[in-house]
Each structure stands twice: as C-alpha cells, then as structure tokens.
N, C-alpha and C positions, 0 to 999 in steps of 0.2 A: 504494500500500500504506500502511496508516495508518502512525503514526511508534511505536506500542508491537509493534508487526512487527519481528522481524528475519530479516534471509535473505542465504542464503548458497549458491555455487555449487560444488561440487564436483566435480572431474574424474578419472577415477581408468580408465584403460584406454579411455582414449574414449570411456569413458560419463561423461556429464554427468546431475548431479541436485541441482534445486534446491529446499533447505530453505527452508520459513517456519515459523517456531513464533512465537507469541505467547505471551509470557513476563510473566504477571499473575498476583498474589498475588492471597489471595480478597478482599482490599481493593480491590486491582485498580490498585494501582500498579506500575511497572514495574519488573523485575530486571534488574541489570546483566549476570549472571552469562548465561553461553552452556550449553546441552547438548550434548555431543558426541554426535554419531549415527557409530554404527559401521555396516559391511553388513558381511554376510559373505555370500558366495557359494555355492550350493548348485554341488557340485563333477558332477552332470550329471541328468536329467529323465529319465524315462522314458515315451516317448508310446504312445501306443496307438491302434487307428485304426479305428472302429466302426462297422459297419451301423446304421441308424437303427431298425429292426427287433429287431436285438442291446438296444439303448438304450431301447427298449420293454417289451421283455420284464424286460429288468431292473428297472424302474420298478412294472412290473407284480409279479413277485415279490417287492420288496422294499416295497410297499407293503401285499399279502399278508398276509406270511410278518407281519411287525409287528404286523398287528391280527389275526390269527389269535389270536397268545401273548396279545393283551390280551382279547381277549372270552374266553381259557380260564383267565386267571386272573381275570376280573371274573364266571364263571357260575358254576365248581368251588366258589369259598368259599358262595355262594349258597347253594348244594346243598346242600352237607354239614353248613349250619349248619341249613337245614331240617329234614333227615334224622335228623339229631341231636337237636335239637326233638321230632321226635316218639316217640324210642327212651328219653329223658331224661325228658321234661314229660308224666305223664297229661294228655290233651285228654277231655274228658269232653263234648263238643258234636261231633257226629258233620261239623257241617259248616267247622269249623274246622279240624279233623284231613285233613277231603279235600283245604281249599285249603294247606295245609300241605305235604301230600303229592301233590297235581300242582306246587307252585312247587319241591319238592325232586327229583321226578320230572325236569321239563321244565329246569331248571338243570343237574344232572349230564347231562343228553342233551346238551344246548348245550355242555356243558365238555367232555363227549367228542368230541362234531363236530369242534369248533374245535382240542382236542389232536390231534386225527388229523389234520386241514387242514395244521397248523403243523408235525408230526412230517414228515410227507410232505414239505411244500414246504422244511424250512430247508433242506437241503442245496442247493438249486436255483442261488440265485443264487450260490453259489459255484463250481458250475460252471458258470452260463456265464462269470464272469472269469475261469476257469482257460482254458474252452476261445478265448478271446480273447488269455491271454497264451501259450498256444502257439501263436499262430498269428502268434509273431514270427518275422521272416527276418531269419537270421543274414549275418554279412559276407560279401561278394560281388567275388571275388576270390579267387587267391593268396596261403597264405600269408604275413604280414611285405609283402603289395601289396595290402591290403585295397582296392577304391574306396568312396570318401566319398561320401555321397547328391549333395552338387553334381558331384563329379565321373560319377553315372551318371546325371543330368540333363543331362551335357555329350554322353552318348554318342550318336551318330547311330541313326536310325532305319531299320532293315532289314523288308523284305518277304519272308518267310517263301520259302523253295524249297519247291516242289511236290515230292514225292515221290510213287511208290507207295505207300506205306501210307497217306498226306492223300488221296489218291485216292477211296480206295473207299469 
C-alpha cells in the first residue's frame, strides 16, 4: 500500500472491516488528521422471494408504464400547439393549413393512445408487488415458540401418509 495510504482495522461484533482512505489535499500533500467512519446498522431486511416470471413482468411494466407518460407528454403539447395555430393564425395557403392540421390531428391521437396505455397500465406494477408481499409466510410455530428459518432447516424430512382422500 503506498505510504500516503492509511488503514485501519476495525472489529466490532465479529465483524471485521478494513478502512483505506487516502488522505491528499488538492496539492496533494498528505494530512495528518484521521476521518472517523461510523456504521450504523440497519436494525432488520426485508426479503422477498420471486419467480423469474414475476421479475419479468415487472420489468416489462415498468418499462411501459414510463415511456407510455413520456410519449403522452412529448405528442399532447405537439397537438395542441398545432390546433391552436390554426384556430389563432389565419393560414391563407390551403396546403399549409392541411399539414398543420394532420400534425395536430395525428399528435393529439398519439397523446390519447399513449394516455390510455399509461392510464390503464400505472396501477399494474403495483400490484404485482403487492400481490408478492402477500404472499409472505408468517411464523411457524406456537405462540412465544416461534421456529427460526435455521431451526426448520434442522427439521427432519417426513413422507406424506396415504390417506383416502390422497387416494382418489
């Protein structure tokens, strides 16, 4: 490690982590002075556990649903500035007024298209993360004897009993 390196190893619950900061003015002489690095610990995670399918679809929505809103606010001004043009400005040139009036035409159709595509789709991806976080399993066990994921990783593995109703 070059010698304008300083490092330092830190232990703190048996986790170990070790600092290097290089410590240069914009001269690029070196400082004496140390920066303290705090952690704080994020007090628990929340996982989730996804079909790849699920992971798709949502990709697919949200890629959507985002350029849906942008082509309806990139056709709508289009439009309406055309439409307007031609309710405000006499055109006195019959073929200047038609192309006027198919790009204010064919703009407001595109800003409606893409309003309706994006109206319809936002809600989508929000529920499929809804229907993903319902479909956590709660603790398993007893009461105040919940088991811990390792401990139903410890549990032995049973063979289902035949019954009549498996039967039929």
């Amino acid at each position: 490690m070059p010698e304008e390196w300083s490092s330092e190893v830190y232990s703190k619950d048996g986790l170990q982590m070790a600092l290097a900061i290089q410590f240069l003015d914009p001269v690029g002489m070196t400082f004496s002075d140390q920066i303290l690095a705090r952690r704080h610990r994020i007090a628990h995670i929340e996982l989730f556990e996804i079909y790849a399918e699920e992971l798709d679809q949502i990709e697919r929505v949200a890629g959507t649903v985002g350029t849906d809103l942008q082509f309806t606010t990139f056709w709508f001004p289009i439009g309406i500035a055309a439409i307007l043009t031609l309710i405000v400005v006499p055109i006195p040139n019959l073929r200047v007024f038609n192309i006027y009036l198919c790009v204010g035409v064919i703009s407001l159709g595109f800003g409606i298209y893409f309003l309706i595509r994006w109206l319809r789709n936002r809600g989508e991806l929000k529920h499929y993360l809804s229907r993903i976080r319902e479909r956590q399993i709660g603790p398993v066990g007893e009461e105040g004897k919940e088991l811990k994921p390792s401990d139903l990783a410890a549990l032995p593995s049973v063979t289902p009993t035949s019954t009549p109703e498996n039967q039929q």
